[in-house]
One Martini backbone bead per residue (centre of mass of N, CA, C, O) as a GRO file, in nm:
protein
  119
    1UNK     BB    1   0.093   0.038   0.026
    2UNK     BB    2   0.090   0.354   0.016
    3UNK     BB    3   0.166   0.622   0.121
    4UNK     BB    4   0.024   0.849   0.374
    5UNK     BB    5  -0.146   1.138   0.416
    6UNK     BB    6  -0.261   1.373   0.635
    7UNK     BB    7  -0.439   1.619   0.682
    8UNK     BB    8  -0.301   1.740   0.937
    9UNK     BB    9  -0.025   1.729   0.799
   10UNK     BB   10  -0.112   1.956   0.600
   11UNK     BB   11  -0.179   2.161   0.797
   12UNK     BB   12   0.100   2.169   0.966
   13UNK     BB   13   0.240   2.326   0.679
   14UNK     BB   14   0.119   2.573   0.609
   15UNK     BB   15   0.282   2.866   0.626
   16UNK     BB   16   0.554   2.727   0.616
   17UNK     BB   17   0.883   2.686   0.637
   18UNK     BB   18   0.901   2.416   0.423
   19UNK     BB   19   0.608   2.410   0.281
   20UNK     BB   20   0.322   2.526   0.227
   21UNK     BB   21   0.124   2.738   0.032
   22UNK     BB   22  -0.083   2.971   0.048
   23UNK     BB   23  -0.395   3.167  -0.029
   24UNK     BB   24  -0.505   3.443  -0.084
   25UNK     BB   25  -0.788   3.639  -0.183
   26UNK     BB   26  -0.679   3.661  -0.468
   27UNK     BB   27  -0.488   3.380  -0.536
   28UNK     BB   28  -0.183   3.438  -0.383
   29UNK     BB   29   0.126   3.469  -0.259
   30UNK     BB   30   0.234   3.556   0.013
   31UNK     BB   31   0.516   3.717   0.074
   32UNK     BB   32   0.563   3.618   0.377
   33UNK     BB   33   0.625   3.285   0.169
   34UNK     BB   34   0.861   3.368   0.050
   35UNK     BB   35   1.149   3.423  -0.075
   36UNK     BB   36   1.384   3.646  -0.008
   37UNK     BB   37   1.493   3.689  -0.346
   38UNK     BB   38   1.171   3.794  -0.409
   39UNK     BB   39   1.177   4.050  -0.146
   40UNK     BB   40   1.451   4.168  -0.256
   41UNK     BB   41   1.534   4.489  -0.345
   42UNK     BB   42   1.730   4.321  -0.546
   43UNK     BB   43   1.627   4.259  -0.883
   44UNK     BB   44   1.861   4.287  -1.070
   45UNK     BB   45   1.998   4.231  -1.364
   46UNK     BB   46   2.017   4.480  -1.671
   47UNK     BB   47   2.095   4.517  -1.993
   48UNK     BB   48   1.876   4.737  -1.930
   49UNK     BB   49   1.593   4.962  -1.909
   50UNK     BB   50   1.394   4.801  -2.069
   51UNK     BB   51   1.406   4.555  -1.908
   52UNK     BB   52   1.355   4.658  -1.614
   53UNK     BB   53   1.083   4.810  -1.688
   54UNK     BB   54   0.964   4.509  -1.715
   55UNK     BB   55   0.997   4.355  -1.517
   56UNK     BB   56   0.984   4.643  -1.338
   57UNK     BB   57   0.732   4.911  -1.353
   58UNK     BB   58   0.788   4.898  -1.039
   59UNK     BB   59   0.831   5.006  -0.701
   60UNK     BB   60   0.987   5.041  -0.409
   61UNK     BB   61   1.137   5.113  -0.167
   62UNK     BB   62   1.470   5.026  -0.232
   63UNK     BB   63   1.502   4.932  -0.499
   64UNK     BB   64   1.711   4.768  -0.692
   65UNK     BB   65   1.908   4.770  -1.015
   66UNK     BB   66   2.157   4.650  -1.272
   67UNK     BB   67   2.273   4.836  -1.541
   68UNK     BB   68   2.491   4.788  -1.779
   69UNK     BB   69   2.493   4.964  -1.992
   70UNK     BB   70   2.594   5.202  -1.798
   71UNK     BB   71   2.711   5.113  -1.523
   72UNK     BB   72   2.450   5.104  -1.297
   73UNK     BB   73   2.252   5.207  -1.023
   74UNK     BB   74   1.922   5.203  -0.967
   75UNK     BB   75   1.605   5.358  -0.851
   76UNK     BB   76   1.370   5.350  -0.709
   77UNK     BB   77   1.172   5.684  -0.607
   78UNK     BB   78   0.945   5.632  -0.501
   79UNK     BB   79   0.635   5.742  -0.433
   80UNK     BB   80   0.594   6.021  -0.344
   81UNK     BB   81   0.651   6.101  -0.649
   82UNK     BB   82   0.485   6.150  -0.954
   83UNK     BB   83   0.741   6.031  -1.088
   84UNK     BB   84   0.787   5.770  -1.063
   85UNK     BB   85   1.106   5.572  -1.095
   86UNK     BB   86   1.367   5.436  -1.277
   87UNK     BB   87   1.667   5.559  -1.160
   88UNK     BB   88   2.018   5.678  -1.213
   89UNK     BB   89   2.232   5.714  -1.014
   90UNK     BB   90   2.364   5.877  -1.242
   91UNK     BB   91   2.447   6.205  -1.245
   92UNK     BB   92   2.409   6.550  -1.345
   93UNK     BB   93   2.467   6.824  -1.181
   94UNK     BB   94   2.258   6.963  -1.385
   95UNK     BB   95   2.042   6.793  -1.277
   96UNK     BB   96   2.058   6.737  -0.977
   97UNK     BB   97   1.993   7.089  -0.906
   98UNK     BB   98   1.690   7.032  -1.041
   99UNK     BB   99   1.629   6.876  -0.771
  100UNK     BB  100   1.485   6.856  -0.544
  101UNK     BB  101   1.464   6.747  -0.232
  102UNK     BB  102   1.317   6.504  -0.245
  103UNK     BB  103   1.444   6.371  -0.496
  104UNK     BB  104   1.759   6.401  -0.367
  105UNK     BB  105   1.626   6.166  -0.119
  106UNK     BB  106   1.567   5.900  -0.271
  107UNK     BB  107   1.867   5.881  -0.374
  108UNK     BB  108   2.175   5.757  -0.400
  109UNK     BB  109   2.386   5.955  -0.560
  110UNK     BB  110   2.636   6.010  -0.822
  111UNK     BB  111   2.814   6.311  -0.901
  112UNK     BB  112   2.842   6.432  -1.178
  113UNK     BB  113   3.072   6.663  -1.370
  114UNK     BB  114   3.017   6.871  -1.624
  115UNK     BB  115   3.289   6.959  -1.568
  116UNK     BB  116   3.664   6.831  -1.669
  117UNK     BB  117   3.936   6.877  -1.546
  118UNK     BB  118   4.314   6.863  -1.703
  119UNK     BB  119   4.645   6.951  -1.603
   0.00000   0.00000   0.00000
């Protein structure tokens, strides 16, 4: 005779780690049922920017992930401004000094300088 599964034992491993994930009332798996690197800030490499924002056309506060092209880390740049966006971390110093307050504090920007002298 095969082995046997109780229900009991399928009930008390829903939701636990290593265990069976449940769903949430839209359908889908709770976030905190996920693994780390699901749920985790840095999104991953990504050839370009189109590549990036197909792939996460949204993002949260802290999100960040690296474009080749560029050669450089995006910052989702949160909700709070109208224009939320991924954001390239290397600026333009006369970029940089055209963004709010707000803007220049939502990105840990690498500020390059518009113009460079050579001695």
């Amino acid at each position: 005779m095969a082995n046997a599964v109780s229900y009991e034992y399928l009930k008390s491993i829903q939701g636990v780690a290593n265990g069976i994930p449940t769903l949430d009332n839209s359908g889908t798996i709770p976030a905190s049922q996920l693994p780390t690197p699901a749920t985790s800030p840095f999104k991953g490499q990504f050839t370009d920017e189109t590549a990036l924002t197909t792939a996460f056309p949204t993002g949260s506060l802290a999100d960040y992930a690296f474009v080749d092209d560029t050669g450089s880390f995006w910052y989702w740049n949160a909700g709070l401004l109208a224009d939320a966006a991924w954001v390239n971390q290397e600026i333009e110093e006369t970029d940089y000094l055209a963004l709010s307050a707000l803007a220049k504090s939502m990105v840990p920007y690498l500020i390059i300088p518009d113009t460079v002298t050579t001695p």
